[in-house]
C-alpha positions in Angstrom: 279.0 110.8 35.5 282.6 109.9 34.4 283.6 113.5 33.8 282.1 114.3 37.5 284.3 111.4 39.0 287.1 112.3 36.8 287.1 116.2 37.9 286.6 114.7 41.8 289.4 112.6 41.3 291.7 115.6 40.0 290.9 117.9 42.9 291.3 115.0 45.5 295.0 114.7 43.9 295.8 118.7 44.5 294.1 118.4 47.7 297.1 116.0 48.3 299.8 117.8 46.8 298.7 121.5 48.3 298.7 120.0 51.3 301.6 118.1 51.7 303.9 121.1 50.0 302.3 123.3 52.9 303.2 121.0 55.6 306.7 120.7 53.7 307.5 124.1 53.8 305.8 124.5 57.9 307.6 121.1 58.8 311.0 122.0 57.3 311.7 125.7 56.6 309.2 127.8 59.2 309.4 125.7 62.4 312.9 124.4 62.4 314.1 128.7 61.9 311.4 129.7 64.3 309.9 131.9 61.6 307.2 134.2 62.5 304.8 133.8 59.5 301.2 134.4 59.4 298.7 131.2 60.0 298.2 128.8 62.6 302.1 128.3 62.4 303.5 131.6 62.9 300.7 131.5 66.4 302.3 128.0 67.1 305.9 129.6 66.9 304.7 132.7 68.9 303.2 130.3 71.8 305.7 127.9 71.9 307.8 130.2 74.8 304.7 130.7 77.0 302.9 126.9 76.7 306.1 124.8 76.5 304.0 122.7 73.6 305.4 122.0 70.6 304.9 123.6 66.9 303.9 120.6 65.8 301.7 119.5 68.3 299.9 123.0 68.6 298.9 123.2 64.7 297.7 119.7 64.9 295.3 120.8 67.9 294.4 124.5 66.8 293.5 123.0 63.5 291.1 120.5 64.9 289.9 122.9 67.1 289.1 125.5 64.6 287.4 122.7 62.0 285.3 122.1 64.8 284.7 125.5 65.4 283.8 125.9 61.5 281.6 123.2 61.0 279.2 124.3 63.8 279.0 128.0 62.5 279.3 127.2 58.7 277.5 124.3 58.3 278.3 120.8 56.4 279.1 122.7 53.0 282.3 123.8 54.8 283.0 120.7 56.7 282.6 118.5 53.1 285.0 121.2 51.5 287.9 121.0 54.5 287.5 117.9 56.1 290.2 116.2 53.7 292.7 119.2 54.5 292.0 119.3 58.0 293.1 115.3 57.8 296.2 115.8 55.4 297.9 118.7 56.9 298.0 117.2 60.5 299.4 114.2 59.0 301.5 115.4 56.7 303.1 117.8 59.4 303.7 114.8 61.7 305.3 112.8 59.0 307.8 115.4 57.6 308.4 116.2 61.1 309.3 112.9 62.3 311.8 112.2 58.9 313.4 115.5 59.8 314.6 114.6 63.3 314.8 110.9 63.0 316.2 110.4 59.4 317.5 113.5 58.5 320.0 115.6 60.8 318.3 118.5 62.3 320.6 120.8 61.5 320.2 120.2 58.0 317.5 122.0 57.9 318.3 125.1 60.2 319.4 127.9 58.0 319.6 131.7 57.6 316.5 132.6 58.5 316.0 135.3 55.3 316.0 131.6 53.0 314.2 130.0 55.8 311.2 132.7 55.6 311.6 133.0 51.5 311.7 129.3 50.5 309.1 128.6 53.4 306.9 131.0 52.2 306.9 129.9 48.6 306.0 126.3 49.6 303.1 127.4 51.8 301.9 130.0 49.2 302.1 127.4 46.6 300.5 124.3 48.3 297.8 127.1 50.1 297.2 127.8 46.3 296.7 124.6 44.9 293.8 123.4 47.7 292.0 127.3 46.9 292.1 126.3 43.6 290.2 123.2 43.6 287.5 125.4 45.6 288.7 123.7 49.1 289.7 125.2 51.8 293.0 124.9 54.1 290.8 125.9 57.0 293.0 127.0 59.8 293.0 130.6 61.0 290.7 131.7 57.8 288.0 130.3 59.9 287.4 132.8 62.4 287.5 135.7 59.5 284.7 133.7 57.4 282.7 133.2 60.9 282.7 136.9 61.7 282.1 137.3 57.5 279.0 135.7 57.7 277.1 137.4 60.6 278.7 140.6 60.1 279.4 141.2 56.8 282.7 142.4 57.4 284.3 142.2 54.1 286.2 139.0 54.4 290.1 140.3 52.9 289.8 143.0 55.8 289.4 140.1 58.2 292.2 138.3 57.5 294.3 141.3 57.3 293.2 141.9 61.2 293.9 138.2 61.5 297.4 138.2 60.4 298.3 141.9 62.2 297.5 139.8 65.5 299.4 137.2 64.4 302.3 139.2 63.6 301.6 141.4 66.9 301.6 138.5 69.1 304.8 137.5 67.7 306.5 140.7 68.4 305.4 140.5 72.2 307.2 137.2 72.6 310.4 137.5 70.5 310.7 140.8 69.1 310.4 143.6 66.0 313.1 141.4 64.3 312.0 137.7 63.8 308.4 139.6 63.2 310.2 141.4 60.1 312.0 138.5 59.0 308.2 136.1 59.4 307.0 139.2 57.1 309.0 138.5 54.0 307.8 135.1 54.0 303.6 136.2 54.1 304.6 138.7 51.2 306.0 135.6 49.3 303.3 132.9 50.5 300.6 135.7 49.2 302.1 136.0 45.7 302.0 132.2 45.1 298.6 132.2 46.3 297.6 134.0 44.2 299.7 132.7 41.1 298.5 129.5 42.1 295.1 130.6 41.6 295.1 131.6 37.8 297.0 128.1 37.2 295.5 126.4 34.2 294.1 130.5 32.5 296.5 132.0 30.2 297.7 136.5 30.8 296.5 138.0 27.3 296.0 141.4 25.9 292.3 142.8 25.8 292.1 145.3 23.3 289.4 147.8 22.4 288.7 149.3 19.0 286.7 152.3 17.9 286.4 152.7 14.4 284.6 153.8 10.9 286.0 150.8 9.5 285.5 148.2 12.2 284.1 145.3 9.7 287.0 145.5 7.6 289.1 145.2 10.7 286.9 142.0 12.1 287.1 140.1 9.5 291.1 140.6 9.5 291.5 140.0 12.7 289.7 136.8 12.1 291.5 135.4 9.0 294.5 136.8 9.8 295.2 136.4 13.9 292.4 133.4 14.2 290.7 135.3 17.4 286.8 135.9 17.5 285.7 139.4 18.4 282.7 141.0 20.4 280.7 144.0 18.8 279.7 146.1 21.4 277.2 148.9 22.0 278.7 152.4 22.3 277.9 155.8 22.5 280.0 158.9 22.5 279.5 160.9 25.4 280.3 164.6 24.1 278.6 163.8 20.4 276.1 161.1 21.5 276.7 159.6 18.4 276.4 155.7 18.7 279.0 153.6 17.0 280.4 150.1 17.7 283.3 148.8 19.4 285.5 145.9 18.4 286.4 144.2 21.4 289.3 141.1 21.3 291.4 139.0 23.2 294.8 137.7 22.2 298.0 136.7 23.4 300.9 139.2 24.3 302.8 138.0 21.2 299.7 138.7 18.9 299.9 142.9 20.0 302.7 144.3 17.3 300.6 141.7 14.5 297.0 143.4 15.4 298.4 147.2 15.9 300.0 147.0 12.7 296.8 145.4 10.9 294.9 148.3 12.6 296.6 150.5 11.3 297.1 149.5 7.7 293.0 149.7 7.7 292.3 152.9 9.5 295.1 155.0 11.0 292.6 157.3 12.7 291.5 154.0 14.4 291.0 154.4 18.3 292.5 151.4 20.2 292.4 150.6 24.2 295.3 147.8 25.1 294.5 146.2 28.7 296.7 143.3 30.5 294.2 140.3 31.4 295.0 138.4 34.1 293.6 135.2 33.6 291.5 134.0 30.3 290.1 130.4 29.5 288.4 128.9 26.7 289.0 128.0 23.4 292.1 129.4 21.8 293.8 129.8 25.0 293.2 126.7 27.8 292.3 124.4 25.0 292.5 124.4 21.0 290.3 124.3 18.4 288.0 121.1 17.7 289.4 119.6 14.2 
């Protein structure tokens, strides 16, 4: 039960902190430069011209709206995972909002619009990142793609692509190729801390394959020598059907040169398969060893 309230009380915190580094980089990078990013902020910056409502204003409605909108055609599984985002970013967006005009000069924040749409996409790709990481949501315009997702079957990456295209389209009706190709560098950015953001806490290793005579000789090297556990597994060759065993292990880039020279030292005929891993967890790599 503590562990449970412990691992609640961790996500709650990056709940916070996606959030309010979104809403930082909406409140004072995208809205002040009138960037045309993707999301419910690059749609509040397209309509501003033909509803006369604020950025601001419009995000705090649209996401409302669209929680609403969520909640009725994905259930209360949905609403329990964005409820506290769909609280946050509103008030988050407010407040910054409100210190940038009031405390802070305005034009303190209005820039060249290339470090406007790079700088703002890195603090929404980043906070975005964090929430999807805690298995929230940021809700917002990924609502309508997981709507149409689950009565269609529509694969759910191809819907959001279609989602931002409008988004971008809609912007280029209203202001123009330009601002729309400037908005663009920042959804190239905000999608590459996304998905950074997701394999926080996993460690990039080396997956290596090994096919040879000598494979328990090799094992039991790799495991006194490089302190990694291995995985036998089943294989058969397909032109001599012959089955033999592969050596499967994962270690860390630096461990490579160590375990290709211990390879070879054993069995120079030795077959091996070297493979970047994106993320990996578990002992040995998100936590060590019990004593």
């Amino acid at each position: 039960m503590k562990i449970q309230k412990y691992e609640w009380a961790y996500d709650l915190f990056w709940v916070v902190i996606g959030n309010f580094l979104l809403a930082l980089g909406v409140s004072w990078f995208i809205i002040p430069n009138d960037i045309l990013t993707a999301g419910l902020a690059g749609i509040a910056i397209a309509l501003e011209p033909i509803f006369h409502i604020t950025p601001e204003l419009m995000i705090n409605i649209l996401t409302v709206f669209l929680f609403v909108i969520g909640t009725c055609f994905l259930g209360k599984r949905f609403a329990t995972k964005t409820l506290l985002s769909t609280i946050l970013y509103p008030l988050f967006l407010s407040m910054l909002s409100f210190i940038a005009m009031k405390w802070l000069s305005t034009d303190m924040f209005v820039m060249d619009k290339y470090l406007a749409s790079i700088y703002g996409g890195a603090l929404m790709g980043t906070g975005t990142g964090i929430v999807f990481h805690t298995g929230a949501s940021t809700g917002g315009v990924d609502i309508p793609p997981l709507i149409i997702n689950k009565y269609t079957g529509i694969p759910l990456s191809k819907l959001i692509f279609l989602t931002d295209a409008c988004t971008v389209l809609l912007g280029a009706a209203v202001y123009g190729l330009q601002p729309v190709l400037i908005g663009i560098i920042s959804v190239f950015i905000s999608s590459y801390m996304i998905n950074k953001m997701m394999l926080m806490g996993g460690q990039s290793a080396m997956n290596v394959m090994i096919i040879s005579n000598q494979y328990d000789e090799i094992m039991n090297e790799i495991h006194k020598t490089l302190h990694r556990g291995t995985t036998i597994l089943e294989g058969v060759g397909g032109y001599s059907k012959e089955k033999r065993p592969v050596l499967m292990v994962v270690i860390v880039k630096k461990q490579l040169h160590d375990l290709q020279m211990l390879v070879s030292h054993i069995d120079k005929e030795a077959f091996v398969i070297v493979s970047d891993t994106k993320e990996v967890q578990g002992r040995g790599f998100t936590y060590e060893d019990e004593m």
